[in-house]
N, C-alpha and C positions, 0 to 999 in steps of 0.2 A: 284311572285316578281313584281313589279312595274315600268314603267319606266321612269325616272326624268327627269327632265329640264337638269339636270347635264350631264346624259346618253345620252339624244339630243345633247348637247352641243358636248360633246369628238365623239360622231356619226358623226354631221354634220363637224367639227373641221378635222377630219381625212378624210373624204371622201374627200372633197371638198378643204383642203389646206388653209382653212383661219385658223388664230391664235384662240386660245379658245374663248378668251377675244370678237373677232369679231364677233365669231358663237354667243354666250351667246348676245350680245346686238344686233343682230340681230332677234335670236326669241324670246328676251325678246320687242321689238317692235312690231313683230308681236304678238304677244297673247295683249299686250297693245290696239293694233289698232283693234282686233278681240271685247274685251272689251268694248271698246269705242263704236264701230261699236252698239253692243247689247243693250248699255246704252241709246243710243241715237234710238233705236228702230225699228232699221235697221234688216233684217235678213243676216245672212255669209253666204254665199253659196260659198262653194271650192268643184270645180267640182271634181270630181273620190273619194272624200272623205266624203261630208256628208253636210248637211243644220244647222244651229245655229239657234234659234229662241228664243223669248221671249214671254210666255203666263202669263196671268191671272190668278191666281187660283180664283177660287170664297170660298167664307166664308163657314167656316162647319162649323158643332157641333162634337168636340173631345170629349174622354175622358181620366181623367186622370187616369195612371194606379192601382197607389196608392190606390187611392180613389174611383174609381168608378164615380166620379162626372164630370158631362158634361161642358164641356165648348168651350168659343165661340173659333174659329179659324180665326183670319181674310184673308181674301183674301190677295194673294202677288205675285208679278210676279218670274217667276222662267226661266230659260233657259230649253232645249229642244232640243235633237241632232237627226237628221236621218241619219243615213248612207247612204254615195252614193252606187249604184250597185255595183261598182268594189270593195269596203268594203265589200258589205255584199258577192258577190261571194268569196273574197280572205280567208275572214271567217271562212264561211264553213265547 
């Protein structure tokens, strides 16, 4: 099972005492400014949780499964998450 924006939202919403509506456009801001942060070519580093990065991919040769015929891939940037320590111990 999966866990939503939605499921953050009544999470954060109940612990914390703000109204849904507040939680929701609060970590709808935050993921916005983590976005942005990446677009603009910054890395996110949130300590005890993990690094955001954006790489490169360089160009390959695919192929298609169909077919069998090779073709080109071009290079494209992709995002890229590490887990901080306290992640990868809680884990475990």
């Amino acid at each position: 099972m999966a866990l939503t924006k939605k499921d953050l939202v009544l999470t954060v919403s109940k612990e914390t005492g703000i109204t849904q509506v507040d939680a929701k456009r609060v970590i709808q801001k935050t993921l916005d400014h983590l976005i942005q942060g990446l677009k603009d070519g910054h890395t996110v580093e949130l300590r005890n949780f993990g690094v955001f990065k954006v790489r490169q991919r360089a160009p390959r040769r695919g192929r298609n499964p169909k077919t069998g015929q090779e073709v080109p891939v071009p290079s494209k940037r992709v995002v890229v998450f590490k887990p901080g320590l306290l992640m990868r111990q809680d884990i475990k």
